[in-house]
C-alpha positions as semicolon CSV with decimal commas, in nm:
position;residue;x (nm);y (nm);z (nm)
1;X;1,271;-0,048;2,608
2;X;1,069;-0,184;2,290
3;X;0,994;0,050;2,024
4;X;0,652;0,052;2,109
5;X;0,638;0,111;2,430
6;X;0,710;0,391;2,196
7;X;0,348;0,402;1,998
8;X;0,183;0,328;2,373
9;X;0,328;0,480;2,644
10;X;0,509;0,801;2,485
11;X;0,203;0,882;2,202
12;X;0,298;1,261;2,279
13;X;0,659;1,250;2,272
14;X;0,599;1,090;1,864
15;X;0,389;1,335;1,786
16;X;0,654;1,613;1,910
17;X;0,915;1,454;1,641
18;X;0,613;1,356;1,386
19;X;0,490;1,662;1,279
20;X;0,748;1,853;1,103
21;X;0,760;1,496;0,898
22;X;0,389;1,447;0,909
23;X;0,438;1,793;0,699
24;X;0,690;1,697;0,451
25;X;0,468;1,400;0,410
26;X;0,165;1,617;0,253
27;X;0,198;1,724;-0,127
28;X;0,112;2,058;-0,251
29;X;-0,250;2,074;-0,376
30;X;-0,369;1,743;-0,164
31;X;-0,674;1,654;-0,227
32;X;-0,932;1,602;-0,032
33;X;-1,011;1,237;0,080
34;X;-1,351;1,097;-0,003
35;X;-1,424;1,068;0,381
36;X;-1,352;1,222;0,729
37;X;-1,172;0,892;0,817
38;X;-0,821;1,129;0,755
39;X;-0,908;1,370;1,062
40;X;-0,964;1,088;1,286
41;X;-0,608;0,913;1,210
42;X;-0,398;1,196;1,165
43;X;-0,235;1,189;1,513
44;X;-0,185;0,812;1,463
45;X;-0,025;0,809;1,178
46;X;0,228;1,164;1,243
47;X;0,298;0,919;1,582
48;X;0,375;0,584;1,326
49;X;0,553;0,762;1,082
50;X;0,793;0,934;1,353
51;X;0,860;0,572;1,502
52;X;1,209;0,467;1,580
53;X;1,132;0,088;1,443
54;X;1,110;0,273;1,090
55;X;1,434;0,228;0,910
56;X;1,592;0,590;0,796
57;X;1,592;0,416;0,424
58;X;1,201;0,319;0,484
59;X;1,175;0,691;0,598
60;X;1,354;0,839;0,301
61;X;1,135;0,734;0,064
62;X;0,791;0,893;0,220
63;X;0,883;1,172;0,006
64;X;0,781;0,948;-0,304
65;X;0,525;0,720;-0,135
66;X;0,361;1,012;0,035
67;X;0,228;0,728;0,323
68;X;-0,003;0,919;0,567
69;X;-0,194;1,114;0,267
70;X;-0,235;0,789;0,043
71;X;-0,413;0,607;0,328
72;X;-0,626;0,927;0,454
73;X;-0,735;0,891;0,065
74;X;-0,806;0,544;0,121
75;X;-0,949;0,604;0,432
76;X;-0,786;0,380;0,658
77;X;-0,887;0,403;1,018
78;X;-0,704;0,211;1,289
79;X;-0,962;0,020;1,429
80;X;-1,025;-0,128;1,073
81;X;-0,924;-0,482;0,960
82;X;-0,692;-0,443;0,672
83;X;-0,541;-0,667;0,411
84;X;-0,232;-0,538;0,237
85;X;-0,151;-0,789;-0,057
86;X;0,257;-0,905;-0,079
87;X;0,390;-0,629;0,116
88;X;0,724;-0,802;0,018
89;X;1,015;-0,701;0,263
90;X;0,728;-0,458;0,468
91;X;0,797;-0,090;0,370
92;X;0,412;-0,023;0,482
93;X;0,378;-0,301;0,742
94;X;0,559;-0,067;0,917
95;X;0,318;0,177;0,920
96;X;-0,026;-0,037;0,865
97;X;0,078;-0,291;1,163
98;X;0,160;-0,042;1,450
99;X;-0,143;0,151;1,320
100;X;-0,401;-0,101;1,343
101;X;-0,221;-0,298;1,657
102;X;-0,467;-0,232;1,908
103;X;-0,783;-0,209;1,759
104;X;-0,788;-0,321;1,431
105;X;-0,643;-0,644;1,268
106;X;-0,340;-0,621;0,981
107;X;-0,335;-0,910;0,786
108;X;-0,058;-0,929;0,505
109;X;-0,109;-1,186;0,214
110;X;0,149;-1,323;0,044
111;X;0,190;-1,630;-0,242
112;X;0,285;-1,930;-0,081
113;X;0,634;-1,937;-0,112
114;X;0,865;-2,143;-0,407
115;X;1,133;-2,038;-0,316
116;X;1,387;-1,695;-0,470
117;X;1,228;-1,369;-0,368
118;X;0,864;-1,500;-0,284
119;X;1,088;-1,727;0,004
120;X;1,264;-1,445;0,075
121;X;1,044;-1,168;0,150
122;X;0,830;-1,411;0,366
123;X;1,110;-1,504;0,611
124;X;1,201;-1,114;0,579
125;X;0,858;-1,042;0,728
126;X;0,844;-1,337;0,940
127;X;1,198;-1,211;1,107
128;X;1,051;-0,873;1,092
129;X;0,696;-0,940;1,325
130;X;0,915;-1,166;1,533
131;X;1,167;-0,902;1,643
132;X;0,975;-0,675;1,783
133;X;0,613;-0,772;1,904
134;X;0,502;-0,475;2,082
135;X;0,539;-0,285;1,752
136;X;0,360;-0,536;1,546
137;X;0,127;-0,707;1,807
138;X;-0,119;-0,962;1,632
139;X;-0,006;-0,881;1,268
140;X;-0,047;-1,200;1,084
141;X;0,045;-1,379;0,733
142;X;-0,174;-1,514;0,510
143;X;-0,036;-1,744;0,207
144;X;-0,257;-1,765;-0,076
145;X;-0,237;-1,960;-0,433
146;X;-0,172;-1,693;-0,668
147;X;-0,373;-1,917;-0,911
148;X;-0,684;-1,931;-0,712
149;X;-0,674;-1,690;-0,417
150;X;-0,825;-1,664;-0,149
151;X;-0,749;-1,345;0,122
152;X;-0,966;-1,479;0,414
153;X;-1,332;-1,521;0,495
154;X;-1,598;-1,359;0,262
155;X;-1,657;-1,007;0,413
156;X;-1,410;-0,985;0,646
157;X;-1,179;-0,745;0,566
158;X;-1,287;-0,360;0,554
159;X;-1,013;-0,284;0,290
160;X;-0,761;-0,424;0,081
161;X;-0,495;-0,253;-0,008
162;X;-0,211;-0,290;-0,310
163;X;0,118;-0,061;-0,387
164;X;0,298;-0,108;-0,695
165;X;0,222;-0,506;-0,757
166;X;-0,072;-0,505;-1,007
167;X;0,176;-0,535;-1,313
168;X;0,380;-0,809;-1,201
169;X;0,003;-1,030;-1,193
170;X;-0,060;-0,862;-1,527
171;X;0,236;-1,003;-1,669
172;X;0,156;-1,307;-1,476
173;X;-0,209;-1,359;-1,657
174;X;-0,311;-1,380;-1,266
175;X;-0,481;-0,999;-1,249
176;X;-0,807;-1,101;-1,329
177;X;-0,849;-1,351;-1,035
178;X;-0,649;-1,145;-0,825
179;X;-0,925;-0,876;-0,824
180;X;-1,207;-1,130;-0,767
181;X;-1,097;-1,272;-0,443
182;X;-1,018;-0,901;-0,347
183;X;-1,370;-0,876;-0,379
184;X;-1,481;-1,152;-0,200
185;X;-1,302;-1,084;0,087
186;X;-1,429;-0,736;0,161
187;X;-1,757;-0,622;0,292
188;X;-1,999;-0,475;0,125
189;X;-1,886;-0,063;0,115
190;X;-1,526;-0,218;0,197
191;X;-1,257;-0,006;0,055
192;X;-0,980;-0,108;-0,215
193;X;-0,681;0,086;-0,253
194;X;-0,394;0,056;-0,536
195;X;-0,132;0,268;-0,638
196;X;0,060;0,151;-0,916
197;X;0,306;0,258;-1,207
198;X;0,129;0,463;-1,449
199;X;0,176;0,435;-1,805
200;X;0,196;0,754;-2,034
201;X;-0,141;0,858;-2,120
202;X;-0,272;0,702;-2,508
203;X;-0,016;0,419;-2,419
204;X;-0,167;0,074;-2,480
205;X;-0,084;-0,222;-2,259
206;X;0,057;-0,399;-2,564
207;X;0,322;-0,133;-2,540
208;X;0,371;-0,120;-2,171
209;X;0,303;-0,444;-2,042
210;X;0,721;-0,566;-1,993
211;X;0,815;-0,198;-1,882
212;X;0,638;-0,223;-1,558
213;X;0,354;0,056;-1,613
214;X;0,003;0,025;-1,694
215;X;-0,279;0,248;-1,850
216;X;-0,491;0,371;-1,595
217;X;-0,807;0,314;-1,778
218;X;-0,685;-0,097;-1,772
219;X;-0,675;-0,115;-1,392
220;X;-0,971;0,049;-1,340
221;X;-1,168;-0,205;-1,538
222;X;-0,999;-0,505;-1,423
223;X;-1,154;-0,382;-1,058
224;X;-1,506;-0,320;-1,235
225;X;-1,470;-0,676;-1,471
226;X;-1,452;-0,790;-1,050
227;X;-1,755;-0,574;-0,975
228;X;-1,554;-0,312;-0,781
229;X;-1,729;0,115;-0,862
230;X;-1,467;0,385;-0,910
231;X;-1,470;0,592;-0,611
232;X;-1,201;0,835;-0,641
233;X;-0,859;0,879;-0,778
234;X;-0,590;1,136;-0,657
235;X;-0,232;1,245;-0,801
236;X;-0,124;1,197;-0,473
237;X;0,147;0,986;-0,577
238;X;0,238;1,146;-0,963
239;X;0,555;1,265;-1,092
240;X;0,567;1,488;-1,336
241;X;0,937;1,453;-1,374
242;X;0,909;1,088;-1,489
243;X;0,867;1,052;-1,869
244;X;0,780;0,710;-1,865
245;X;1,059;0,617;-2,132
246;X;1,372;0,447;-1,954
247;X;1,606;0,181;-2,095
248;X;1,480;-0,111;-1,773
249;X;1,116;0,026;-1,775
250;X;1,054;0,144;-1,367
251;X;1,321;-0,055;-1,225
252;X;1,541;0,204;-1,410
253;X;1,447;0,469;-1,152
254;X;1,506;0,451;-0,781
255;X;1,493;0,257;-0,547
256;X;1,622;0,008;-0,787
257;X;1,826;0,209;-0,994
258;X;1,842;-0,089;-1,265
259;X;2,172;0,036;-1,465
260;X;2,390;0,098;-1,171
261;X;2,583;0,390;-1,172
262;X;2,510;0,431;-1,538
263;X;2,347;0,781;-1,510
264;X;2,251;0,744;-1,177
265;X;2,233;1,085;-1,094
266;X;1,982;1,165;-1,383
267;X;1,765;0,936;-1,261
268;X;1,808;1,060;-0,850
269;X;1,695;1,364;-1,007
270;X;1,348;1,221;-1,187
271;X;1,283;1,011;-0,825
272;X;1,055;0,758;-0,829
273;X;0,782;0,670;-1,094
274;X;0,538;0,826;-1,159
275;X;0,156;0,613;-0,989
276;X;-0,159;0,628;-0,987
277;X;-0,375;0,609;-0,648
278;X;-0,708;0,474;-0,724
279;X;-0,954;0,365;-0,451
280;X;-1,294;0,158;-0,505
281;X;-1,524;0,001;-0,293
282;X;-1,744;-0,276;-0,319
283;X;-2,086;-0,191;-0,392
284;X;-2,383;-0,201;-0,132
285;X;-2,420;-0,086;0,230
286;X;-2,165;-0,133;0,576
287;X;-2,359;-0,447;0,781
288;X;-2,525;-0,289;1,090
289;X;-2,284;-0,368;1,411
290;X;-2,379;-0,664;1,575
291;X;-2,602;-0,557;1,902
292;X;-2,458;-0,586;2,275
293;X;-2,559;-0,886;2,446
């Protein structure tokens, strides 16, 4: 049987094994999401999380990614279209795809391919929609310039979303128009959601920029500089155990564990970094739906 006859057919027999994990998902003291959009996907996403086409090493690290409350914060619905920018091998394709499969859209951009990881991770994700259709239905791929991008149509998507790629196009001098065309592509009231590495506070980016974390206050203005309004930011994602100090900036702690088994276990112990989960939206009101012929 496919996996998703799983998601489908047997809805109540993922939420039976879902919950319990669904739980372990939450963080003490979650905040409250800026909309109701959370109590109308809950069941959907304890059912996507508890699916058997999520690797146990995908599953592991929802204890650090904390998947089902970052996108109740962003307020992801599943009959939403959603952009997720270079989901690289597809940690939350696996979640976002099967979410949205039926009546939504997930659309996942990703540089046009050079070759080295960018040609990797596309064939990964390629292979990955390919195998297994009735999990991830009409997903589709996107390739943009990272130079000049462009995401799809103006106003078409209802959010964008970004985890933990916002320094590598800061370090890339691409950030700025990285921003702008997610702009562009979102409605107006359309949602964007990025979690990223977060620098120590009263750390400049001078400082910071090669170590793979960034000041808060810097990504928040590079989505304002695009015309983007601060709507909300949650420590959904923060850990306090992370000092922000290691000898291979992030890619010291897991899941890349930088220095081998050179104190590994010291770094097991902090986890992963520490991020920050900021959503905006793009300023003015939803269009009205269209009226039935």
């Amino acid at each position: 049987m496919n996996s998703l006859s799983v998601a489908g057919c047997c809805l109540a027999l993922l939420l039976a094994g879902g919950v319990a994990h669904a739980q372990q998902d939450q963080p003490e003291g979650e905040l409250v999401p800026p909309t109701s959009a959370s109590d109308f996907t809950a069941s959907q996403l304890d059912a996507v999380l508890a699916g058997s086409w999520r690797p146990a090493a995908d599953r592991a690290r929802d204890a650090y990614r904390h998947p089902k409350a970052t996108l109740q914060f962003f307020g992801i619905r599943p009959d939403q279209t959603v952009v997720e920018i270079n989901p690289a091998g597809g940690w939350y394709s696996e979640i976002l795809a099967p979410l949205l499969r039926d009546n939504g859209n997930y659309i996942a951009a990703e540089p046009a391919p050079s070759g080295g990881e960018a040609q990797r991770n596309d064939a990964a994700l390629r292979a990955k929609f390919a195998a297994d259709p009735a999990v991830y239905g009409k997903a589709t791929i996107v390739q943009y310039d990272p130079k000049a991008p462009v995401f799809g149509p103006p106003g078409s998507a209802d959010a964008v979303l970004t985890f933990r790629n916002v320094h590598n196009w800061v370090e890339a001098g691409t950030a700025p128009a990285m921003f702008k065309a997610f702009f562009d592509v979102l409605r107006p009231g359309g949602v964007l959601g990025v979690t990223d590495h977060r620098a120590a506070a009263g750390a400049t980016l001078a400082a910071v920029k090669d170590s793979g974390y960034l000041p808060v206050a810097y990504v928040e203005k590079l989505a304002t500089d695009a015309g983007f309004e601060l709507d909300g930011s949650s420590e959904i994602n923060a850990n306090p155990k992370d000092g922000h100090d290691h000898p291979k900036g992030v890619w010291t702690l897991p899941p890349t564990l930088a220095l081998g088994q050179q104190d590994r276990a010291k770094y097991l112990a902090i986890g992963e970094s520490d991020r920050m989960t900021l959503r905006f939206v793009k300023p003015g009101a939803p269009a009205p739906a269209a009226s039935a012929p």
